[in-house]
Residue frames relative to the residue before (quaternion, step in Angstrom):
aa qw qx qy qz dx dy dz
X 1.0000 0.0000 0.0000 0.0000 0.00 0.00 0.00
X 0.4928 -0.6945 0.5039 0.1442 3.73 -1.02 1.06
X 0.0691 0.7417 -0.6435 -0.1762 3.64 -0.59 -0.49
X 0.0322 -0.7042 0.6864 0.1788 3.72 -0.58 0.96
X 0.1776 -0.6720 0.6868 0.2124 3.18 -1.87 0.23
X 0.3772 -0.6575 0.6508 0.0428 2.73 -2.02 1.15
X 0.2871 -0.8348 0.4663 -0.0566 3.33 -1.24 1.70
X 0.1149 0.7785 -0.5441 -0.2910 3.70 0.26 -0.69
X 0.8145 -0.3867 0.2432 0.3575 3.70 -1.44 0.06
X 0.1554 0.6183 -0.7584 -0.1356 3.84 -0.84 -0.33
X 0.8580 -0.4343 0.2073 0.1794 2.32 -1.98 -0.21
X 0.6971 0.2466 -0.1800 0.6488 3.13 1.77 -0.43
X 0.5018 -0.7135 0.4207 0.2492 3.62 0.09 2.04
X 0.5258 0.6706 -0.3572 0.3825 3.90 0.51 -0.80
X 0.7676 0.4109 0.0502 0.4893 3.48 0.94 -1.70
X 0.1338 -0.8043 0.5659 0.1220 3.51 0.15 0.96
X 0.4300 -0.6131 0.6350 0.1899 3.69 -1.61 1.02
X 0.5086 -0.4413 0.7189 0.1726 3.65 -1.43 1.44
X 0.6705 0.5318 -0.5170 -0.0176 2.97 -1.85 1.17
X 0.6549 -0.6801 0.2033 0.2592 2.33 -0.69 2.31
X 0.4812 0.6910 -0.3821 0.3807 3.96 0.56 -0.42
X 0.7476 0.4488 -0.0410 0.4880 3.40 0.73 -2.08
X 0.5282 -0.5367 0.3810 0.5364 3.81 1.20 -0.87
X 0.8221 -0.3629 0.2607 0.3528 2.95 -1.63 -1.03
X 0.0872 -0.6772 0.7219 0.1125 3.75 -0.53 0.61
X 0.3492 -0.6231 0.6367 0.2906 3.32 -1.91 0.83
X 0.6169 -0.5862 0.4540 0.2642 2.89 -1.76 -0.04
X 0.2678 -0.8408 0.4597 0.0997 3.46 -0.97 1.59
X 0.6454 -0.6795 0.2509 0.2427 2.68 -1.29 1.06
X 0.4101 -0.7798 0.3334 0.3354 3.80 -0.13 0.77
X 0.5288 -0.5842 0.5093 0.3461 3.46 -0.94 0.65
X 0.6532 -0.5596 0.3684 0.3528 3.72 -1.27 0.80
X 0.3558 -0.6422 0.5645 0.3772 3.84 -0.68 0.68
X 0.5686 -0.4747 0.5390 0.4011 3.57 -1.57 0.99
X 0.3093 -0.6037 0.6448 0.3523 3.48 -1.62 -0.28
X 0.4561 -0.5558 0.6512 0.2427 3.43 -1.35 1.29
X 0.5644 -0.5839 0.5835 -0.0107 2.23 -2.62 1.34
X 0.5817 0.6918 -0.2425 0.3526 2.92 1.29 -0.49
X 0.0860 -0.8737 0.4760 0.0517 3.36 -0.41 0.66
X 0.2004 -0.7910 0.3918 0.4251 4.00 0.06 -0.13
X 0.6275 -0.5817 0.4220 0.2996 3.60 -1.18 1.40
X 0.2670 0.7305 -0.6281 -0.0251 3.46 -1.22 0.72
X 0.5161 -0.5685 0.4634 0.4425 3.83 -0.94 0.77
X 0.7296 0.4583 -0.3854 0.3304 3.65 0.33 -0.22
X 0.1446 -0.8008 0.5791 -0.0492 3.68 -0.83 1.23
X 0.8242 -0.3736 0.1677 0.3910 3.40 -1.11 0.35
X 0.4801 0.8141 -0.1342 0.2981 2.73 1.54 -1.38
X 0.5572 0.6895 -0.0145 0.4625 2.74 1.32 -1.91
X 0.1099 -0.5048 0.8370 0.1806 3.91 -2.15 0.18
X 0.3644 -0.4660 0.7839 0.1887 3.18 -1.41 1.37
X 0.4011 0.5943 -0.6800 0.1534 3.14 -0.96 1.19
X 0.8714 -0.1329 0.2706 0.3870 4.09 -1.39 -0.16
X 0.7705 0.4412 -0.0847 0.4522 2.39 0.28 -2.03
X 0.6837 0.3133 -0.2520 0.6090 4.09 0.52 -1.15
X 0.5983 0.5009 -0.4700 0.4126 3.37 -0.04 -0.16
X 0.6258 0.4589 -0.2475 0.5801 3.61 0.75 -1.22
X 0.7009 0.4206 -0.3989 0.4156 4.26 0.25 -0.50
X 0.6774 0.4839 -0.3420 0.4360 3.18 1.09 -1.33
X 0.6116 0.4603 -0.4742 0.4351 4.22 0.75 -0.48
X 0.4917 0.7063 -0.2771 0.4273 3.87 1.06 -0.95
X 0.7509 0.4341 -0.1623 0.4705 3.45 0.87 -1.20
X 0.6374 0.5952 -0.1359 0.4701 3.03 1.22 -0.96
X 0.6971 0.3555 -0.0496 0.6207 3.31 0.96 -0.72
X 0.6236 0.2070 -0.4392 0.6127 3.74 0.76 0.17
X 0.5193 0.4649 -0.5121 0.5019 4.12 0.17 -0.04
X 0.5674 0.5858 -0.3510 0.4601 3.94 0.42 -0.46
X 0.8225 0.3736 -0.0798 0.4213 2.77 0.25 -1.81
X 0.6542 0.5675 -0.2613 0.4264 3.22 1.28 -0.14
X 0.4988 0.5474 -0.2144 0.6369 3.42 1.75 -0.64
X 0.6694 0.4077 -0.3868 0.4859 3.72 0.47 -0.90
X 0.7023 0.4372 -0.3443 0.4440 4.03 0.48 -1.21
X 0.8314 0.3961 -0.3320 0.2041 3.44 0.87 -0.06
X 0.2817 0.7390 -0.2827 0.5428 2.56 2.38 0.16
X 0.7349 0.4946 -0.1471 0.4401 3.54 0.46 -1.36
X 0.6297 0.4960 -0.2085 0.5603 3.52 1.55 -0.88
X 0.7902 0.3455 -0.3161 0.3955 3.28 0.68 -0.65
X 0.4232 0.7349 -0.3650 0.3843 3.49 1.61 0.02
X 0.7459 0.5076 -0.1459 0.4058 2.73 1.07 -1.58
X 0.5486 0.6082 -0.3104 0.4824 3.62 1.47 -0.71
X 0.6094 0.6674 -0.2249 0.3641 3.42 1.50 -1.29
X 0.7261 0.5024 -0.0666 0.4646 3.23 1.04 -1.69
X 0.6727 0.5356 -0.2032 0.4683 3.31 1.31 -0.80
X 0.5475 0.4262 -0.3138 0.6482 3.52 1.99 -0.50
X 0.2465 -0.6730 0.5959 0.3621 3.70 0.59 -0.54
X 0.2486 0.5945 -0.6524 0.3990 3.35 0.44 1.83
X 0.5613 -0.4626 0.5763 0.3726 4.05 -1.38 0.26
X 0.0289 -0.6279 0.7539 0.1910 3.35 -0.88 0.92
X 0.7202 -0.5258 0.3126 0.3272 2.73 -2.42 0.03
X 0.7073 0.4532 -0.2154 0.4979 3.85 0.86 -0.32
X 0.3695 -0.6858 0.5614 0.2792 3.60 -0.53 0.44
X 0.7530 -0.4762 0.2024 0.4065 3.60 -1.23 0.18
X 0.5231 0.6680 -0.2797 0.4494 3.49 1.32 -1.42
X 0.7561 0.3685 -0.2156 0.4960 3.84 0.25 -1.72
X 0.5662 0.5922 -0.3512 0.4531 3.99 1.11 -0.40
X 0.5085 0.5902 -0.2668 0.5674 3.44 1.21 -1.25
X 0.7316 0.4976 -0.2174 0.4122 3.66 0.05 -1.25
X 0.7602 0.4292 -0.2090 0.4407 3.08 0.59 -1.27
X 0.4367 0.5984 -0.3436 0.5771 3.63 1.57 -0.69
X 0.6807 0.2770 -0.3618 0.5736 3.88 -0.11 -1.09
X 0.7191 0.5551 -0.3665 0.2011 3.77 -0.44 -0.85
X 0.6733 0.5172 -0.3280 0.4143 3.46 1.42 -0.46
X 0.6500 0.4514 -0.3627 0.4921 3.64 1.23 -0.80
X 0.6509 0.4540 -0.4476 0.4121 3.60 0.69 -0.88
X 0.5525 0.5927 -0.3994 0.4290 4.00 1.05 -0.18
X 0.6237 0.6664 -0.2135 0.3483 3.14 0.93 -1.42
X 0.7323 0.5432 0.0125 0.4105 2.67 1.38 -1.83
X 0.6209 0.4917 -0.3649 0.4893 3.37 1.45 -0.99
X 0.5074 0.7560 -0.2727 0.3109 3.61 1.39 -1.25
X 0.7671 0.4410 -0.1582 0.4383 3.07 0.70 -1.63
X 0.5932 0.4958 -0.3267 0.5436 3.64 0.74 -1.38
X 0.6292 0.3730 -0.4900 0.4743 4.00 0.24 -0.42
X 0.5645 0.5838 -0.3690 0.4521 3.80 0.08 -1.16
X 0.7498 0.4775 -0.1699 0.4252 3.33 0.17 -1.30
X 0.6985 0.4302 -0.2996 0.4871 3.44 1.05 -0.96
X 0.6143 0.6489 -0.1895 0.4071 3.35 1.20 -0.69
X 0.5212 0.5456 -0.1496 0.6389 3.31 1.46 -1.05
X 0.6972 0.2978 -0.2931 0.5825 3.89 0.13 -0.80
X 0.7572 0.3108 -0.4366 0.3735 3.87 0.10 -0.15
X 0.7060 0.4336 -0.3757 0.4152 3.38 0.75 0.35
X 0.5355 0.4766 -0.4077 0.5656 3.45 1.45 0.09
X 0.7204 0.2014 -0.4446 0.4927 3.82 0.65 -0.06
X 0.4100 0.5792 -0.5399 0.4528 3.90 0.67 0.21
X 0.6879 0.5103 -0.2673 0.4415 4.02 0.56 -1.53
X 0.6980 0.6512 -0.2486 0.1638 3.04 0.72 -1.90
């Protein structure tokens, strides 16, 4: 038994058009995905040892620049509201931001700390 298939046109004649009406169309083979430009940002450069230690400054940086954007975000709100001007965050995303800096603070420190104790029993 045979099975023809039925195609209609698109736009690029090469590429048959699925439809379920006409029958079955196989499945074509995709064209190669482009490769992304994108890369993901890190403070560490060639320059740099990938090591612990940079790895641990470069998360440190990161996370105080944050934390610095959020307190000023949260400050200038408050300056806003206090002029009876529109700040830039409603109350809810303030709130958040408010909980988000200690639990940062917090995630910061406990690492540091963990770091610190493995090299005093490594030294020790």
């Amino acid at each position: 038994m045979t099975s023809t298939t039925k195609t209609k046109q698109s736009v690029n004649p090469s590429v048959p058009v699925q439809d379920p009406a006409m029958g079955f169309v196989p499945e074509q083979k995709a064209a190669p995905e482009p490769k992304a430009f994108h890369r993901a940002f890190s403070w560490i450069d060639g320059a740099l040892p990938y090591d612990c230690d940079t790895e641990f400054a470069a998360r440190i940086l990161s996370l105080a620049q944050g934390l610095q954007v959020c307190a000023e975000i949260i400050y200038s709100d408050s300056l806003a509201r206090s002029n009876g001007d529109a700040p830039t965050l409603n109350f809810r995303d303030t709130d958040c931001m408010m909980r988000f800096i200690p639990a940062a603070i917090e995630a910061m420190a406990g690492e540091a700390d963990d770091i610190l104790e493995f090299k005093r029993r490594r030294h020790a």
